[in-house]
C-alpha positions in Angstrom: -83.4 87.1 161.2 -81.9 90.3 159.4 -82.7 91.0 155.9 -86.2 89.6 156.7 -87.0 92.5 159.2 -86.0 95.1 156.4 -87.6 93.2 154.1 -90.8 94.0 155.3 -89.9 97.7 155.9 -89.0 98.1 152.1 -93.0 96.3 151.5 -94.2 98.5 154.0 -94.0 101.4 152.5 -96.9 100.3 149.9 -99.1 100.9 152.5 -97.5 104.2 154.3 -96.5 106.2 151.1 -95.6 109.1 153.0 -93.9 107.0 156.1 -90.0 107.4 156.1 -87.9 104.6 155.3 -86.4 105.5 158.2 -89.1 105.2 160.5 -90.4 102.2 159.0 -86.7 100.3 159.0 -86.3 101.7 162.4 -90.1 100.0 163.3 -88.9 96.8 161.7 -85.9 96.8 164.2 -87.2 98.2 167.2 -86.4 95.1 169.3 -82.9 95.0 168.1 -82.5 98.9 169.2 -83.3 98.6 172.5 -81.6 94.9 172.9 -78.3 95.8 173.0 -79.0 98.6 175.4 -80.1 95.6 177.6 -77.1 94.0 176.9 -75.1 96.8 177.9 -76.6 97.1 181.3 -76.6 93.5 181.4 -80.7 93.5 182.1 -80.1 91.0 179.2 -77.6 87.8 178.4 -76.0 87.0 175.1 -73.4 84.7 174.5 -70.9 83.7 172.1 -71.5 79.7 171.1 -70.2 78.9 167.6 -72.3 76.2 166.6 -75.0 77.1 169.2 -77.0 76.9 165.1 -75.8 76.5 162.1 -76.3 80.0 161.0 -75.4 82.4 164.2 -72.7 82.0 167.0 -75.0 84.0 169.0 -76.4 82.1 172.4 -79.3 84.2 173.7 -79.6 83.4 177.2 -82.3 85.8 178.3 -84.2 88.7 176.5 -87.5 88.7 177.7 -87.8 92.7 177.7 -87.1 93.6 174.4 -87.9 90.1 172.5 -90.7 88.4 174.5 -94.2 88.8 172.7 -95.7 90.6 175.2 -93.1 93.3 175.4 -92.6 93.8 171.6 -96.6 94.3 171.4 -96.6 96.9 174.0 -94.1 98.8 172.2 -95.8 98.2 169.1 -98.7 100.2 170.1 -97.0 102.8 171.8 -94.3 103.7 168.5 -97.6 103.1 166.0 -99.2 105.6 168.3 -96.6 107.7 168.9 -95.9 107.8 165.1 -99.5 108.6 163.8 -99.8 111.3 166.5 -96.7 113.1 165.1 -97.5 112.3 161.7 -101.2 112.7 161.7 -101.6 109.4 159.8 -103.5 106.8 161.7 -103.0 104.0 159.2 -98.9 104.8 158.8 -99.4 104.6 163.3 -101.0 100.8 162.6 -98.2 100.3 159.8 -96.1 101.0 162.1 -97.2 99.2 165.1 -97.7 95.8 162.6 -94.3 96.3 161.5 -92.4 96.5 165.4 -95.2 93.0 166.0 -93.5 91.3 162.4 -89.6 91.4 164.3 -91.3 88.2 167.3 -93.1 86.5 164.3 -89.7 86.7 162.2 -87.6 85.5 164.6 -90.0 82.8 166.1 -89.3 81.6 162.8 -85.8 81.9 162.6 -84.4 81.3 166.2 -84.5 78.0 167.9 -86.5 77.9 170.7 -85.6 81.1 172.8 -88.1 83.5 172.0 -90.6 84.1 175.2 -94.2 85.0 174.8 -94.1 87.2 178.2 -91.1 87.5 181.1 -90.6 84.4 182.6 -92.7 82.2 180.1 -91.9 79.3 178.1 -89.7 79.7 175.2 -90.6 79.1 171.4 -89.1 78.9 168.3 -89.0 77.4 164.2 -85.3 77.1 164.0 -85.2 78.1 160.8 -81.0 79.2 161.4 -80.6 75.9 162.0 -80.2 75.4 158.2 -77.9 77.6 156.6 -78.8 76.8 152.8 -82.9 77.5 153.8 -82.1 80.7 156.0 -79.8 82.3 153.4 -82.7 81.6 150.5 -86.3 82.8 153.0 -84.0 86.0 154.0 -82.6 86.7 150.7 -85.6 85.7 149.1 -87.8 87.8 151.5 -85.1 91.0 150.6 -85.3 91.0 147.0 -89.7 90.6 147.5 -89.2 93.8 149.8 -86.8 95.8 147.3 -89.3 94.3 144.1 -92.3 96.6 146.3 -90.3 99.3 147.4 -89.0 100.5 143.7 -92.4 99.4 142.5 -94.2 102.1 144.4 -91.1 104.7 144.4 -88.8 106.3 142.1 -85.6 108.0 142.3 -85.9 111.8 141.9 -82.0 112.5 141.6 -79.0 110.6 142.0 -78.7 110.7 145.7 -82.3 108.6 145.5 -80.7 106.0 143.1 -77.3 105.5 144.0 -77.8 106.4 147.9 -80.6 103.5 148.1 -79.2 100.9 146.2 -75.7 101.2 148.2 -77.3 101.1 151.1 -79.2 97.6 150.0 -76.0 96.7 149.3 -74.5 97.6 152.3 -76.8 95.5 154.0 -76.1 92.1 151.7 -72.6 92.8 152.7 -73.1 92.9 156.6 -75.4 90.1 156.4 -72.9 87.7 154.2 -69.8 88.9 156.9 -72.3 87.8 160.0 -72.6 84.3 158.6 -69.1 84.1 156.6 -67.0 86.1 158.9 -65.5 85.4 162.3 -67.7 85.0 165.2 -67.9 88.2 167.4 -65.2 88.6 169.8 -67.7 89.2 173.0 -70.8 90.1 173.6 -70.8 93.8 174.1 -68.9 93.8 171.2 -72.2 92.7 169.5 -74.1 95.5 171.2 -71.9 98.1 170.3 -71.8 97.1 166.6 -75.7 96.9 167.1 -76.3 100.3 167.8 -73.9 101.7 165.6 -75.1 100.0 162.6 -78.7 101.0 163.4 -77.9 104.5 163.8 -75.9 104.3 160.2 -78.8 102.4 158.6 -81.3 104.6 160.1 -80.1 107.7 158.9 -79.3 106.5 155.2 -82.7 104.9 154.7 -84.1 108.1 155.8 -81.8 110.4 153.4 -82.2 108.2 150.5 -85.8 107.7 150.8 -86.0 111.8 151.3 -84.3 111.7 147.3 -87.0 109.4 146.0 -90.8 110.6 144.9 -94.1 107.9 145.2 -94.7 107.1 141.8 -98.4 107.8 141.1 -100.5 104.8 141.0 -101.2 104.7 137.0 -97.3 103.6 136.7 -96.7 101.2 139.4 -95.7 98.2 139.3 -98.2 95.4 138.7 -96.7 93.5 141.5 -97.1 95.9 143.8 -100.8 97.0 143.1 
């Protein structure tokens, strides 16, 4: 999954007001950091299959460090505790942690079955991407939920707030649709380095935009997001 994970970032920040969009997109993702770091080293496989599902090219042979249960949960706790204890916020630390745990349950759903529950367990998965018309309307649908929240409970103090958020969701539309439109990846690391360099952009433009946008107070927020 993709515009699920951010999905739930955006709705996150309901419950952590004073979180950064960053932080929370970045907590959403964790798994996806670290992967292609993996992949890099080669601790972890990927491999290019078009057709391997309908929705992805992408084969993953083996991630059991960054994508297995267990692992994702341990770094859960560690960033949700890391994060309150910088931020002073225990219940933006749990945010936090809940939000690194949502990236197994989202892909359980999504993947077929590769997802591992601990290093060298049995593998488990929905297979949602292996439906391109039901993937395309739980992610998009799941985006435009998030976004519905997010504006709900924020608003743009200047123009750098409006412009530089919605560009950036739009951004994101735009990789998601070239992923499933575009050619498949032309190797692996390939994948990894386009990884890390799209988190790094994402990262800091969620955290720069959401820097330009105030919490609205709680008198004019959206009903739907009460």
């Amino acid at each position: 999954m993709f515009l699920g994970h951010f999905a739930v970032a955006l709705a996150a920040k309901r419950a952590a007001p004073r979180a950064s969009l960053g932080a929370l997109f970045a907590a959403a993702q964790l798994p996806d950091i670290v992967w292609p770091v993996l992949v890099l080293t080669e601790t972890e496989q990927v491999e290019i299959h078009p057709g391997d599902t309908a929705f992805t090219p992408l084969h993953f042979t083996s991630y059991p460090w960054s994508h297995s249960l267990l692992m994702v949960a341990t770094s859960g706790v560690v960033a949700g505790a890391l994060y309150g204890a910088a931020t002073r916020q225990l219940r933006h630390g749990v945010v936090v942690a809940l939000l690194v745990v949502s990236h197994w349950v989202l892909d359980w759903i999504s993947h077929r079955s590769d997802m591992p529950l601990a290093p060298g367990s049995g593998l488990y998965g929905l297979g949602l991407w292996n439906s391109v018309p039901a993937t395309l309307a739980v992610e998009v649908g799941l985006f435009v939920a998030g976004l519905l929240v997010y504006i709900g409970v924020t608003t743009a103090r200047d123009n750098a707030g409006r412009y530089g958020f919605w560009s950036m969701s739009a951004f994101l539309i735009a990789v998601y649709l070239g992923n499933e439109f575009g050619p498949p990846p032309p190797s692996a690391r390939a994948v990894a380095w386009a990884g890390l360099a799209g988190a790094a952009v994402l990262l800091t433009w969620a955290s720069w935009s959401d820097r330009h946008r105030d919490r609205r107070p709680p008198e004019t927020q959206a009903v739907g997001s009460k």
